[in-house]
Every structure is written in C-alpha cells, then in structure tokens.
N, C-alpha and C positions, 0 to 999 in steps of 0.2 A: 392462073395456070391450072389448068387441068389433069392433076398429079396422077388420076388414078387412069388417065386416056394414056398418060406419060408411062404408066407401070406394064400397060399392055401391051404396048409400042416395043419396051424392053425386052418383054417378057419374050416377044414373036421373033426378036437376033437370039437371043440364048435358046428359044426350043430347035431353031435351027440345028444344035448340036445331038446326034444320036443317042453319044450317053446323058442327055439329061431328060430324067423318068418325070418329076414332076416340078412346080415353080407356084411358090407360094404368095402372096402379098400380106406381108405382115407389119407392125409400127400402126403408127397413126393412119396413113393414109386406109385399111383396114378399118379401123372404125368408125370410119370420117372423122376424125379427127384435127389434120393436115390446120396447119396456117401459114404464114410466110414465113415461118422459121424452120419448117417441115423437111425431111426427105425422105424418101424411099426405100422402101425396105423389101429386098426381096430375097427368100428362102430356098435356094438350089438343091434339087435332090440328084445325085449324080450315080448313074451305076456303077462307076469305075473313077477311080482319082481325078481331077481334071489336071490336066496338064497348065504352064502359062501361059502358051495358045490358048485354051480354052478359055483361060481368065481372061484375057487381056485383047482376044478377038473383039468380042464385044464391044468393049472399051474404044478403041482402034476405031471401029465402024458409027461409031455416032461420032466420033474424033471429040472424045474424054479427053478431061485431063484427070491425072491420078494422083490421089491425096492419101491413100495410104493402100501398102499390101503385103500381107503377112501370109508366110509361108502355113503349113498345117500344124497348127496347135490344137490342142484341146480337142482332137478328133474335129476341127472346123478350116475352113480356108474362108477369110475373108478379105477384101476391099472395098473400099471406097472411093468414089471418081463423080467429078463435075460431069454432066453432057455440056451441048454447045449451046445451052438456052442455060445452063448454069445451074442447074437442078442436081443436087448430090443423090448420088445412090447408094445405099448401106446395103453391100451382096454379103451373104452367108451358104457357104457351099457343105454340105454334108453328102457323104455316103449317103443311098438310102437302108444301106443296113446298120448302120450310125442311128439313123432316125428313128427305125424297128425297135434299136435298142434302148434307146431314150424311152420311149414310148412303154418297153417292156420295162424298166424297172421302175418308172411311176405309176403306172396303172397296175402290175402287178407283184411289185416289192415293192412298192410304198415309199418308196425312196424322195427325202421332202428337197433334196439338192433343185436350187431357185433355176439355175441357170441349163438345168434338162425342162424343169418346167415350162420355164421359158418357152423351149421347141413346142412343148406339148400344147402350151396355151396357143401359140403361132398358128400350127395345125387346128386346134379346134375353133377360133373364133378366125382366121386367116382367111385369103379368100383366093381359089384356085384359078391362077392364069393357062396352066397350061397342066396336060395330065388328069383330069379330072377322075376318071377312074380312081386311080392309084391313090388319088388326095380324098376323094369319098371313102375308100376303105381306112387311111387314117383315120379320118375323122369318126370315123362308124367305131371305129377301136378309142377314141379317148370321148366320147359321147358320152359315156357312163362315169360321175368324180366318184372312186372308191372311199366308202367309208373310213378304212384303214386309214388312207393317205392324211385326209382331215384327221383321224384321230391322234398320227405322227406330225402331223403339224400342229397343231394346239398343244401337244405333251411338251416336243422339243421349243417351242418359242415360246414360251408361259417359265422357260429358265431365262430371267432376266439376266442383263450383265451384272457382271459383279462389281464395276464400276458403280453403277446405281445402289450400291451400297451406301457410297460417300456422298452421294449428291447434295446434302446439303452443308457437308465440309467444303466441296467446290464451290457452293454459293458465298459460305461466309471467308473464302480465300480469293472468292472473285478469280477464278480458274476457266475463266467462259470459255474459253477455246475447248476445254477437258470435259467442262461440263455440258456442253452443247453439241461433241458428241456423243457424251452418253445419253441424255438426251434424245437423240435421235436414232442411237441405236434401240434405245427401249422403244421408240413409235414405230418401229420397222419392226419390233419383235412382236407387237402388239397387230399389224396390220398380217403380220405371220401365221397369225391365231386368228383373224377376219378371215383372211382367205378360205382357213380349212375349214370353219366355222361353216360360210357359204359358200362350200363344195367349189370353188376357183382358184383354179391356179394359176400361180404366178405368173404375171405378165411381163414384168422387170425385175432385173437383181437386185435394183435400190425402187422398188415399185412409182415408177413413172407416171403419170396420169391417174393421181390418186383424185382429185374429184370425180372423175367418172368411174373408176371401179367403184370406189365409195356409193355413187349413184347406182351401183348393180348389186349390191348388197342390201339380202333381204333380214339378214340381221346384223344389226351395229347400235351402239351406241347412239343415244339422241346427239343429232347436231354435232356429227362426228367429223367432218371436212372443217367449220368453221372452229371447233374448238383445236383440234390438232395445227390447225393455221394459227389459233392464236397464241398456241403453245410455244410457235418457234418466235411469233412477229412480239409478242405481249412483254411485261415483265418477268423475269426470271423466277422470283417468287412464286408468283404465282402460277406460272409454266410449271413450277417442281409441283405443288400442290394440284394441277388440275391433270397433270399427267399421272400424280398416284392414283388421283378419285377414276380415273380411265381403265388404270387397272385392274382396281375392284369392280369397276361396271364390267369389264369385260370378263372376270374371272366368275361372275354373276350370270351372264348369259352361256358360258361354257356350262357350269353344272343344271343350266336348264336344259339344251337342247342335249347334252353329252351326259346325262345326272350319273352314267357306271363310269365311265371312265377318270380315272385315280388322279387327281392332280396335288394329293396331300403332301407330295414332299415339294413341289414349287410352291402352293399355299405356304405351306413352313417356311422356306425360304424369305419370300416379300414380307410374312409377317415380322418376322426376325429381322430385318433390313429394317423395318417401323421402329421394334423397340429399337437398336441401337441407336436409330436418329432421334427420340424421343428423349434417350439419358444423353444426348449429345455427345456421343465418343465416337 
C-alpha cells in the first residue's frame, strides 16, 4: 500500500474546503517510516473552527468508517476513520492561530510542554500536502532550535522522580509493576535531556520511534538504543544498575557541551538518592 500516494489523495478532499490554510503529513508515514501497522497522520490548519460537516465531509466521501471523534479539547479537534481499502487516518485539526501560538511559546518562551513540541516537531520535519506557502513560513520560523529551550529541557528533566529514590527498596520488595514504572519514567526523563542536548524536539509525548531519533543524535551515549532495550528486556538488577551508570554518562555530556549551565542542585539530588541506597534505608 502506498500510504504516502494515500496521504495526497486525502489531502486533495479536505483542501477542497476554503477555510483550510494549510495540511500537514506527520507520524511515520513522514519519515518513511510506515509498515503494516501504520496509519496516517495528518495535520489541519483551519482559519476558522471547522464545523462537523467539515469533519465528517470528508469521511463520508471516501465512505469512512469512524473509530473515534472528539469534540474541541486542548485547543485540537480530532478523529480517526478506516477509508474503504481500510487504512486508519489520525486527523488533527487546529486553528492556524492555535499553531502561531504553539509555535511562539517554544521558540520564544522556551516553553518544554512535549505535546506543543509535538506541533512544532510535525511542522518542522513534516511534509506539506497542501498550502505550501503558509507551511514554508512555519517552518522558516521553527528552523532555528533555541538555545534557551535545550537549556530548559536538560535543567527540568535532570529532576529525576522521586520515586527513583526507592528503586532499590522496589527491587528487594519485588514491586515490578512500581518499579518498572519508575523505571521508565527515569528513561523518558533521560531522553528529555537527549532531546535538548541535540537541539530536537519532541516528536512523541511518550517519544515513539526511539531507535530512529536515537539514530539522529549527534550526542548520546555509546550504544544507547541497545542498552536502554536492555534495560527494560534484561534483569532488573542490573536494568537498576545500568540505568544509574546512564545517568552519570549523561550528566557527563550535559557539563561538556552546557559546562555554564547550573545543574548542582539535581547533581545533589541523584547523589543523595546513591547514599541513601548505599546505607540501605
């Protein structure tokens, strides 16, 4: 199936409509990624609210079937809908004054919120079906990753959970369900601090497609995809132990490329989290 001949196809029923300014393609199909687990992702930029006509036109004319559709939350309207060859579509409809503003407080507040990034990342590595004007001047505006931003991301994700405190009380309580999220909450805070590290932003709220980001980072950790794999697939033991040595490798490459920027009170923190695990309390 030919997802991304599929994405243009779509894209040519919805620019049919007048208010829609521009039409993103984002998701995997975006970075060639797609496989037979795939679907489509595409990004609506709307001048004015779309109506459920506007949603569900669409839909209708490839004669969809609909798997989910939520009213406007989070400044977004979304659905999702089978076409007739069975191919799901993941629609995300925004203002495009939604998108401006997304756009203005990460690029210039600094703002690390994953799920504006998200937009931002969409826009910048995304790929313009329709509007291309309109979607070159985005991208001409998030082209540039602000210093700042990388600086609030490494500051704010270098505070581990506090749970990771106890990690190794949940080991010896055999707590895996407790322990396996914190766990994975520390490698997502850790991949929080990659991102800003290598000026990219967030692709995913829970970062999706971490062997290929990981493959686009020019600083990381050696053999950082297969040890983070074996963190989760390994022994627990030693998943707690190569997850701490992770964080010193990465709080190690922070004071090299960042060497002004202050990270002594999370430093204090992780060390202090060592000794109490060390007197075992």
């Amino acid at each position: 199936m030919d997802f991304y001949q599929k994405s243009i196809d779509m894209a040519a029923i919805y620019r049919g409509n007048s208010k829609v300014e521009a039409i993103i393609l984002a998701g995997s199909v975006s970075k060639n990624l797609q496989d037979e687990h795939s679907d489509i992702e595409l990004h609506i930029l709307w001048s004015s609210a779309p109506t459920d006509k506007d949603r569900k036109g669409p839909i209708e004319d490839v004669k969809g079937t609909i798997l989910s559709y939520y009213p406007y939350e989070e400044e977004e309207w979304s659905e999702a809908y089978l076409d007739q060859d069975g191919i799901k579509f993941e629609i995300s409809s925004f203002l495009s004054t939604t998108v401006d503003r997304f756009i203005y407080v990460v690029i210039d507040r600094y703002e690390t919120d994953f799920n504006k990034q998200c937009i931002v990342a969409s826009i910048d590595d995304g790929i313009s079906l329709f509007g291309d004007e309109r979607v070159k001047a985005l991208k001409n505006r998030v082209a540039t990753y602000p210093l700042e931003l990388s600086k609030q991301m490494i500051t704010e994700n270098l505070w581990l959970s506090n749970r990771w405190n106890n990690r190794h009380a949940l080991l010896k309580r055999e707590d895996w369900l407790m322990l396996y999220d914190v766990i994975c909450g520390v490698q997502k805070k850790l991949f929080g601090v990659m991102f800003g590290l290598n000026h990219m932003y967030v692709h995913h709220p829970v970062f999706k497609w971490i062997q290929f980001n990981i493959e686009q980072m020019r600083i990381k950790p050696k053999k950082l995809y297969d040890r983070m794999t074996n963190i989760l697939m390994g022994d627990s033991q030693k998943a707690i132990h190569e997850l701490e040595v992770l964080v010193e490798e990465v709080i190690v490459l922070v004071e090299k490329y960042h060497p002004g920027l202050n990270i002594s009170e999370q430093k204090e923190n992780i060390r202090y989290v060592k000794q109490r695990n060390n007197f075992g309390s």
